[in-house]
N, C-alpha and C positions, 0 to 999 in steps of 0.2 A: 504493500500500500504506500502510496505515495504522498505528501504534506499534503498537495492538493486534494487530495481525496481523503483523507480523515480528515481532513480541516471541512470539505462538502458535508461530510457525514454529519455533522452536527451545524452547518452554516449552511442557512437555505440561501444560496446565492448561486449566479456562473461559476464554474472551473477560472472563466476567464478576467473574472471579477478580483478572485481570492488572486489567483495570479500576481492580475496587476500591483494587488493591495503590497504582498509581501515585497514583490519590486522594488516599490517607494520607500514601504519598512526599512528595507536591506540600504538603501538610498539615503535614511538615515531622514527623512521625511517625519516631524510628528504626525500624529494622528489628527489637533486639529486643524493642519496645513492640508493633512491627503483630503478628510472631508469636507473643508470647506473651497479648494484649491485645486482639487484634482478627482471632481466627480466624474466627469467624461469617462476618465482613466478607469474606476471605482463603479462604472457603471451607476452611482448615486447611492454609495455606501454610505449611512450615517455613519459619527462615532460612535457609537452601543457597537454595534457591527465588526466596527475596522476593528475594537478595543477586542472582541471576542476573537476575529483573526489572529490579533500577533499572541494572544493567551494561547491559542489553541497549536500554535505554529512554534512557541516555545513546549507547552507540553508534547507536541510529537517528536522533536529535539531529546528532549528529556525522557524518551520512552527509548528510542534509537538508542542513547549511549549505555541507558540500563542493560538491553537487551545483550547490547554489544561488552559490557562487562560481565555480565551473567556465561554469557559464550563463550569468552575465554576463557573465564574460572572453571569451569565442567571439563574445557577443552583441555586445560593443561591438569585435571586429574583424569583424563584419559578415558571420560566415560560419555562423550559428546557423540551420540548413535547418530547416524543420519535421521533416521525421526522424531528425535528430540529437538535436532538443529531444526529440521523444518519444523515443529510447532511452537516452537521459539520464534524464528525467523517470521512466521506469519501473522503473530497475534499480536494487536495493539491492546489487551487488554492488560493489565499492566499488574490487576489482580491475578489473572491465567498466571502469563509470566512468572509473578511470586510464588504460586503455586509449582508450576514446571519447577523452580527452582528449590522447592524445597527439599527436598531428598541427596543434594548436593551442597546444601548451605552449612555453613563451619558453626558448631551449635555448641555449647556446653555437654560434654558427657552423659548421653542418659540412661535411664535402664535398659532401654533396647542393646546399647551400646553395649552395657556389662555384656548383658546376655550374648549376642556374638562373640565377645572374647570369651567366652567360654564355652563357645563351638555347640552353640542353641539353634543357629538359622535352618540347619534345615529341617529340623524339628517343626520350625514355625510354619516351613515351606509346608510341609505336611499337613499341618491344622488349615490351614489357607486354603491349601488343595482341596479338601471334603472329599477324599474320596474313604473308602472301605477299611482302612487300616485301623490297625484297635492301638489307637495313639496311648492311651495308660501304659498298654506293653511297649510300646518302642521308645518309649520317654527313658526307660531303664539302661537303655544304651547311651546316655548321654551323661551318665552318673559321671563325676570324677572329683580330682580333689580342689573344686569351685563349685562344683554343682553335689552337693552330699548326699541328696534324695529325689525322690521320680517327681514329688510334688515341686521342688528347688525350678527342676527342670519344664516340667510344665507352666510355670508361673513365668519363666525365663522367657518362652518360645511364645508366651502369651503378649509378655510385654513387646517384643518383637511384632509378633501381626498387628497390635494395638495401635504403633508406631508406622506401618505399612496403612493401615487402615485412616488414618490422622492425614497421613500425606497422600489419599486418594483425591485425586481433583476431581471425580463425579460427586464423590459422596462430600466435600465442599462446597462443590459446588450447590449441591441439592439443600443439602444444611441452612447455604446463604442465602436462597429463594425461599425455604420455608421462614427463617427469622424473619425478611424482608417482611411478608405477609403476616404472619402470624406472633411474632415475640410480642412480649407484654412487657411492657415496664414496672416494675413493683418496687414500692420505699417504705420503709420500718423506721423508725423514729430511735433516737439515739438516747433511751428515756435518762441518762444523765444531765443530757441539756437541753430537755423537752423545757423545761420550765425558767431556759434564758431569756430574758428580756428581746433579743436577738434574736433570736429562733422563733418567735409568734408569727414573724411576718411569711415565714415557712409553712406555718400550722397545718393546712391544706393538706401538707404534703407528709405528714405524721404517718398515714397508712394510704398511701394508694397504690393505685393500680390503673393502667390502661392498656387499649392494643398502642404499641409504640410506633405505629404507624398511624396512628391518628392524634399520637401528641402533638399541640401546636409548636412551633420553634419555642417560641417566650416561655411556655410550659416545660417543656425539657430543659431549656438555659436556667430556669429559676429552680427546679429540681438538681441539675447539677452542679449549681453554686453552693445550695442545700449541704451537699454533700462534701462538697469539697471544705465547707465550714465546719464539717463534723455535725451536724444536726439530724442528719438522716443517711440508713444505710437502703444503696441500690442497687437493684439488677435487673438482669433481663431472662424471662423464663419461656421455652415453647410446650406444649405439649409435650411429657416425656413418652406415652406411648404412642405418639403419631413420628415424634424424632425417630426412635427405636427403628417403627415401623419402613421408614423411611432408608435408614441405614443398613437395615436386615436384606429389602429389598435389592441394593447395590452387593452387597457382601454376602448373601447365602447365596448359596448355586445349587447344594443339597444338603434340605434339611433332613436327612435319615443318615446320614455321614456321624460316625462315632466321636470325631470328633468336633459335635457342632455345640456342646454345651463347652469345649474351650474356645470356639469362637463366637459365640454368643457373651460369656465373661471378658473376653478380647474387646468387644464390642461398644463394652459398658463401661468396660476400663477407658478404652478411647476415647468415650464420649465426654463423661465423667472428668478426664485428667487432661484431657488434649483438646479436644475438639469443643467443646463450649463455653470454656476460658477464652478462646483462641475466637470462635464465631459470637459470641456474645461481644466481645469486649470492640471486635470490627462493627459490628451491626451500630451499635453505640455510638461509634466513633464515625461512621459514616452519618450514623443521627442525627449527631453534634455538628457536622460536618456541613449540615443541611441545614441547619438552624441555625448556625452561622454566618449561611447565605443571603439567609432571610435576614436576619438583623444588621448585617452587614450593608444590605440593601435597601431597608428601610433608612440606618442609619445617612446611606448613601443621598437618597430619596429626601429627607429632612434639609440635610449640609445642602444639596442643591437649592432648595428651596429657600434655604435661609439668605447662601450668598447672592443669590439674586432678586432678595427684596428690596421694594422699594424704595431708590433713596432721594433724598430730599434736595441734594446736589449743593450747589456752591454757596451758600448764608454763610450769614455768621451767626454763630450759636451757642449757647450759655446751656454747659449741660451742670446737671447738678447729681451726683453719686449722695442720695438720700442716707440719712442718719438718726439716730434720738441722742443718747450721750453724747457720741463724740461728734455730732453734727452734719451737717449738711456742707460735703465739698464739692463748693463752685470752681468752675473756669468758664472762658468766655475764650472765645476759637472766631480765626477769621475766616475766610472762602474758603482758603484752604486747608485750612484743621491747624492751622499754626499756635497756640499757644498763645495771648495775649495777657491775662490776667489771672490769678486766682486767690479765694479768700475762703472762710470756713464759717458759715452762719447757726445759729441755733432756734431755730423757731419753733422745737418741740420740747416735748418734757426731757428733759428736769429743767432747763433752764429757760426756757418758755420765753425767749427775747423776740416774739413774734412781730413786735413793730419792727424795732431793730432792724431786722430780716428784713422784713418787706422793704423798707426803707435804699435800705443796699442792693438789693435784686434790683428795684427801680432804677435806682442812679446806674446800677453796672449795662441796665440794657441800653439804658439813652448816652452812655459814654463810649461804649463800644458798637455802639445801632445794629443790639442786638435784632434778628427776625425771627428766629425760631429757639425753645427751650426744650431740653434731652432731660428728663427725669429718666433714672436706673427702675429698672422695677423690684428690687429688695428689699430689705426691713425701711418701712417708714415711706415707700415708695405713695400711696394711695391718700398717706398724712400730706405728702409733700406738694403733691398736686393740687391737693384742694387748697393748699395754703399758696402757692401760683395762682393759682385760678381767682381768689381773693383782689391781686394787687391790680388796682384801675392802672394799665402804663397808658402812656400817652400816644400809644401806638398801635395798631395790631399786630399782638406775637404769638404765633402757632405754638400749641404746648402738646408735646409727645409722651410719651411712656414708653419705654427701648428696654428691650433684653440685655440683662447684665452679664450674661452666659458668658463666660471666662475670660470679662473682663480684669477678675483680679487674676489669672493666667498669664495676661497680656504683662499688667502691670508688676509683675515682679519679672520679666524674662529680661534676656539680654536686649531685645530688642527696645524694649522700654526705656533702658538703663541706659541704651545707644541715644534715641531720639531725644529725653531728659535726662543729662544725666545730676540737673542741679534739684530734681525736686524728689517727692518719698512717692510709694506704691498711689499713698492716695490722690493726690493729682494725674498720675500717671493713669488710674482708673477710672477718674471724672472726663478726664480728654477721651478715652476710647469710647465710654459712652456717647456725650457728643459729636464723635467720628462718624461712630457706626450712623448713629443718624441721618447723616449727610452722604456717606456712602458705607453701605454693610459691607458690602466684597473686598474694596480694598482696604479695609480696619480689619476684618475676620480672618483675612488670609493670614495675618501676624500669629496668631492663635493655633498653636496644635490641634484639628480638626478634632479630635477625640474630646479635648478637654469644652466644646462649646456645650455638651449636653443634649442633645436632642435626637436621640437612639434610644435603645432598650438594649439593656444588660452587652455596652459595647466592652466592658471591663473582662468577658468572661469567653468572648468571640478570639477566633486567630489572629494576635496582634497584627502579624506580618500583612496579612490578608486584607486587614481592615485599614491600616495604611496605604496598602494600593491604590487601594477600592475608592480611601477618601482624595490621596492626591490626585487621580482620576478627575475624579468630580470637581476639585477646586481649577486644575489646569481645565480642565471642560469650561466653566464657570467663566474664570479670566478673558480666557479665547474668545467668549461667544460676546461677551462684553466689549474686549479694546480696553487699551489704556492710557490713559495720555503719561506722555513720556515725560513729559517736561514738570509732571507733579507727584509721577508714582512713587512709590519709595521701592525700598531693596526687595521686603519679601511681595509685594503684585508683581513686580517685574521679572523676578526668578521662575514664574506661573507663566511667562510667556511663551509662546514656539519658540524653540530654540535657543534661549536668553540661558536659564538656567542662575545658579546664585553667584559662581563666580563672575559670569557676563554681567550679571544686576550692578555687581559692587562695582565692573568698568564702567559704565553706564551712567551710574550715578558721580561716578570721580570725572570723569568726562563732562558729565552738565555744570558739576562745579566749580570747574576748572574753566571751562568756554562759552558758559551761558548755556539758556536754552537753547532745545534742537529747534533748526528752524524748517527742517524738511528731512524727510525720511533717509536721503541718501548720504548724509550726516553719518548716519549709524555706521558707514562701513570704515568711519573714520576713530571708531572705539577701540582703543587696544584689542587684538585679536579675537574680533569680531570677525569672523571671514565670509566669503558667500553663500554657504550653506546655511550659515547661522542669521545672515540678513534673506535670505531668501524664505527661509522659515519664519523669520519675525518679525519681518515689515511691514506687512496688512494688520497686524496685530496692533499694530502702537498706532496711536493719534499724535496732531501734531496741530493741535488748534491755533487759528490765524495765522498759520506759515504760508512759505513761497506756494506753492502747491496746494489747490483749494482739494485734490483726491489725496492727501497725507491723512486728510482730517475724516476719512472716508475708511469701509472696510476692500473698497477697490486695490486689489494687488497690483505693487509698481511693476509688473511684470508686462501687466493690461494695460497703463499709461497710453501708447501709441495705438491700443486699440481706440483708445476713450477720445484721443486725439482725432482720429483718421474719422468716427462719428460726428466729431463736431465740425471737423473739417470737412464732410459730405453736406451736414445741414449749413452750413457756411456762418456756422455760429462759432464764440470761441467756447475752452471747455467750462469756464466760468457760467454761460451762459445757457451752458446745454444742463450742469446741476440745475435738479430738483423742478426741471421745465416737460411736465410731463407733457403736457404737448407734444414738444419737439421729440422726448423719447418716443415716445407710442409710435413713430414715425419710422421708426429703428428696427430691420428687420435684424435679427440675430444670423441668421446665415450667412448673410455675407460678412462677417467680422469672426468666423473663426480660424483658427491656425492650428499648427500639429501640438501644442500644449493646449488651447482653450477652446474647448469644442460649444456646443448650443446650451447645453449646461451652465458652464461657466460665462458665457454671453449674457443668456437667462438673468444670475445673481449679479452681472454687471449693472444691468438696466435694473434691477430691484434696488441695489445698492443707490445709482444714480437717481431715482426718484426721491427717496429720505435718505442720503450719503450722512454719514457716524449715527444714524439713530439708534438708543440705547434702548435695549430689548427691554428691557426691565420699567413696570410701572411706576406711576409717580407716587408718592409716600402721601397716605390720608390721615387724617385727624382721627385720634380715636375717645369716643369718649365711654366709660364705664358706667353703670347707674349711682350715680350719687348717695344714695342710702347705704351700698352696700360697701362698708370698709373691709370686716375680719372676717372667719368664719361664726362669728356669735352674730352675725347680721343676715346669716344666708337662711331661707327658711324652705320648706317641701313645699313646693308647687310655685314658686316664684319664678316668673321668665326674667332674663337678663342678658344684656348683650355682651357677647365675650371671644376674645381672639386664640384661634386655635396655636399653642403654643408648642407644642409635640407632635409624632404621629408615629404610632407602631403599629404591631401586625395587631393587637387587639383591639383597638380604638383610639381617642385622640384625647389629649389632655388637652383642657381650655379652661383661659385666665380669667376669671371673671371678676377680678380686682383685689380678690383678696390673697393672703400667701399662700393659700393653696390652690391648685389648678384642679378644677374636676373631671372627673374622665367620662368623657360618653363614649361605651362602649359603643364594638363595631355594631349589634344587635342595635344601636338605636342610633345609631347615624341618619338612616333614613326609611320607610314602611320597605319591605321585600328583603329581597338576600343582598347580603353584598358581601364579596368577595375579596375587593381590599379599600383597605380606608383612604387612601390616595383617590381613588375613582369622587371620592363623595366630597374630602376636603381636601386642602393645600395649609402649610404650614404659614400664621402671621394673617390666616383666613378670618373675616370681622362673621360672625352666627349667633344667632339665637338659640340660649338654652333654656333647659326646663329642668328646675332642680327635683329631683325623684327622690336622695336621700342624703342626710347630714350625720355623718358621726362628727364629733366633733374630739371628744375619747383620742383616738385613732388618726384625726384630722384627714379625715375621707368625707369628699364632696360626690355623689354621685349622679349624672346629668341624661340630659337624653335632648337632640333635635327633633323628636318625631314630634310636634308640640299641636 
């Protein structure tokens, strides 16, 4: 089998598509250059797609070298059969493989093992066989001074087929299609620390039981946290007399054979000692494996959605990191998120300097012509707001509510420490809030995607994996956006095609050193910055009010003399053919393509040229909460309230409804009917109506429901 064809086998695409894709791969091409830049080529591969290609194009990589290790090792102990080599040679299954391998794999000493050294095997071969022979008598020939009795010997030549039967790849095989369907998951409570403070929120899971193929992801992740914290003991059980039956099936040949009661003890021995240790503990682990996917994916699903809320763009903005004791830290940021001022107010308990406050919020908006105010939504966040919403300014100033989600992340990392390094965590934390406000994406990328919060049980998933998964998503995120060059800082820019973080730090020493860029072709003038690397990340960056009104554009300078040779058909210049849908509409695509930019790529030229750098991403709304409702001693059963969807997992969505705790409307009441996943119904930062169903207050569980 070939890349192309196992890569088919799971990628519903052309032969000629995948082709092309790994080409560019190999080309050194990002993924979002090939799919934004090289559709034609791609046949109109999104990223989801090209990103499954180079995955599946390194795991066929990654099977080949196994294969080809595995081959050797068998080959140079001298037992590589011709049909071994071909059922090697043909299986991409990588499970088989491990299998084929096991009978040649360098293992710790086992009983089988004694047993042939003390000259058992054919004994075994015998019991194996089923044929006619009265195995108790022939056992006696194998007497010696390791083996002292027939029973010695019988138990020897047992554990032998035991191990012959353990490494059968039918009867694994068969094993691992019945767990697949049939294992059940069962947990027993660890009653020493049934009764930790810690261990309630487990409780559920004190004694259950299900088929483990109908456990949800979230369900299995929070039982094997469970576990992993010592609170509960787990496993996985199938049917023992349908196992048996199952394994009897592969392994007897004739049951009236004398010696079929020592391989039926063989049997049980195997199953017992080898084989369900061994198939349980896979079954699990491909469980895990799959629940991983999912939360990885959700989590995936969430980060997308966060870094491309809405931002509010270039104000100047007064954000405040809410407090009670130690108060309420202000700063005040200009267009560009710069730093202008900060102070620390106290307008709540215990010191209750409420005029005070108001006094100085006033004067700081009209000195700095504040436009817009970033409240944190943390302790005191719902106190702070209403105590905002109080002061008559003399202006109109938009007043937010922003997710503090690892802003105190932000504010102790190196990067913080870099951008300020004369002020403490807590300024450093009131500026990211204000950031994010004005733009999420590029304040959020500063941030370890892990530590923003907005997954389910991303602590307990494959780090490695979930790393990918998220810089995926953030470099998706970047790309699809643009960034202007002349204002990003180090970590948006290392997010770009091709930039990467040591390109970031040339980039940024280069602006400071020569001023702003004033046109994209600037960039090849960056310390070793080469044309691969501008070739990949030039449609990327913006370049606002420069020479070149398409820098400011997602138009590749590749396309320049096409965009040219258009305007110079309509006998317009290209100033004038931006944004003149007119004149575009006018524009047949055919005649402008070339052996790089086929009707595709002409297509996104002319979309581009109608709204050239428009930012995908919506404009930032006002949000307001009900007014009565501060804590949860304010929340009552059956009250509607409007509230911003603030999470989303495979169960249902958490939503803010002003107080500190976010209620969850399960997926069952998202909306009347089935639904399948909660993505379909909300979006994360989504403004909905809820309907309170139930209040612990105990427990501080809020429980909601849309179907209202």
């Amino acid at each position: 089998m070939t890349n192309i064809q196992f890569i088919q086998s799971q990628v519903s695409t052309l032969p000629k598509n995948i082709e092309a894709t790994l080409k560019l791969l190999s080309e050194d091409c990002t993924i979002p250059f090939i799919s934004r830049y090289r559709k034609d080529q791609t046949g109109n591969l999104d990223e989801v797609v090209i990103e499954q290609i180079a995955k599946l194009s390194k795991q066929y990589d990654e099977i080949v070298k196994r294969k080809e290790s595995i081959l050797k090792t068998i080959e140079e102990q001298g037992q590589l059969s011709p049909e071994l080599k071909l059922k090697i040679t043909n299986s991409f299954d990588l499970q088989e493989i491990e299998d084929l391998y096991m009978p040649y794999k360098k293992k710790k000493k086992t009983r089988a093992d004694v047993a042939r050294e003390n000259g058992l095997e054919p004994l075994a071969t015998l019991i194996l066989a089923q044929k006619n022979d009265d195995i108790d008598f022939l056992s006696t020939q194998y007497i010696n001074k390791n083996v002292p009795n027939e029973e010695e010997a019988l138990q020897g030549a047992r554990d032998i087929v035991a191990e012959w039967i353990n490494e059968n790849i039918t009867v694994r095989q068969s094993l691992r299609r019945l767990y697949n369907r049939k294992a059940v998951i069962e947990t027993k409570v660890v009653k020493k620390k049934a009764e930790e403070e810690e261990a309630q929120k487990f409780k559920q899971y004190f004694d259950w039981s299900e088929p483990l193929s109908k456990a949800p992801s979230h369900r299995l992740l929070a039982m094997l946290r469970a576990e992993n914290e010592g609170f509960i003991k787990l496993k996985i059980e199938t049917d023992i007399d349908e196992t048996y039956d199952l394994i009897d099936e592969i392994v007897i040949k004739n049951a009236n054979s004398p010696s079929i009661s020592h391989l039926q003890l063989a049997i049980e021995d195997s199953y017992k000692r080898l084989l369900h240790p061994a198939i349980s503990n896979e079954t699990l682990q491909e469980a895990k494996a799959k629940a991983d996917i999912k939360a990885i994916d959700v989590f995936a699903g969430n980060l997308s959605q966060l870094l491309l809320a809405p931002p509010l763009g270039e104000k100047r903005i007064l954000a405040i990191d809410p407090g009670y004791r130690s108060g309420c830290k202000i700063v005040c940021l200009d267009e560009k998120g710069d730093l202008l001022y900060n102070e620390t107010i106290y307008p709540h308990q215990p010191q209750n300097e409420t005029a005070m406050a108001m006094k100085k919020i006033k004067s700081m908006v009209n000195a700095y012509n504040i436009e817009a105010i970033s409240i944190g939504n943390g302790t005191a966040s719902r106190e702070t707001e209403f105590f905002i919403k109080k002061i008559a300014f003399d202006k109109p100033v938009q007043v937010f509510v922003v997710s503090e989600a690892g802003a105190s992340v932000y504010s102790a990392s190196k990067i913080a420490r870099d951008e300020f390094p004369n002020y403490d965590v807590t300024v450093r934390g009131s500026v990211s809030i204000g950031r994010r406000l004005s733009d999420p994406l590029a304040e959020l990328v500063k941030i370890d995607a892990k530590s923003i919060g907005v997954g389910q049980y991303q602590h307990d998933v494959d780090q490695m994996k979930l790393k990918e998964e998220l810089d995926t998503v953030v470099v998706r995120c970047v790309n699809s956006v643009g960034i202007n060059i002349n204002t990003a800082s180090k970590s948006l820019l290392s997010y770009v095609s091709g930039i990467g973080e040591k390109m970031a730090e040339n980039i940024i020493a280069f602006r400071s050193e020569n001023g702003p860029f004033e046109d994209r072709k600037q960039l090849k003038k960056v310390p070793r910055l080469g044309e691969k690397a501008y070739q990949q990340a030039a449609a990327f960056i913006r370049i606002h009010n420069g020479k070149n009104p398409l820098d400011n554009s997602a138009v590749h300078p590749e396309a320049y003399p096409i965009v040219e040779k258009m305007a110079k058909d309509l006998k317009i210049s290209v100033n004038e053919l931006i944004a003149n849908k007119e004149k575009i509409a006018l524009i047949k695509p055919e005649n402008y393509t070339n052996e790089t930019i086929g009707i595709l790529g002409i297509k996104d030229i002319l979309k581009e040229l109608v709204k050239p750098g428009l930012d995908p991403r919506k404009a930032a709304k006002v949000f307001e909460f009900d007014p009565n409702v501060k804590t949860i001693k304010d929340v009552r059963t059956g009250m509607i309230l409007p509230g911003i969807v603030n999470n989303i997992t495979a169960f249902g969505c958490f939503v803010d409804i002003g107080v500190k705790e976010s209620g969850l409307v399960h997926i069952s009441q998202l909306k009347a009917g089935f639904v399948s996943d909660v993505n379909e119904v909300v979006k994360l930062h989504q403004h909905v109506q809820v309907k309170v169903v139930e209040v612990d207050e105990d427990r501080k569980r809020i429980q909601l429901t849309m179907i209202i």
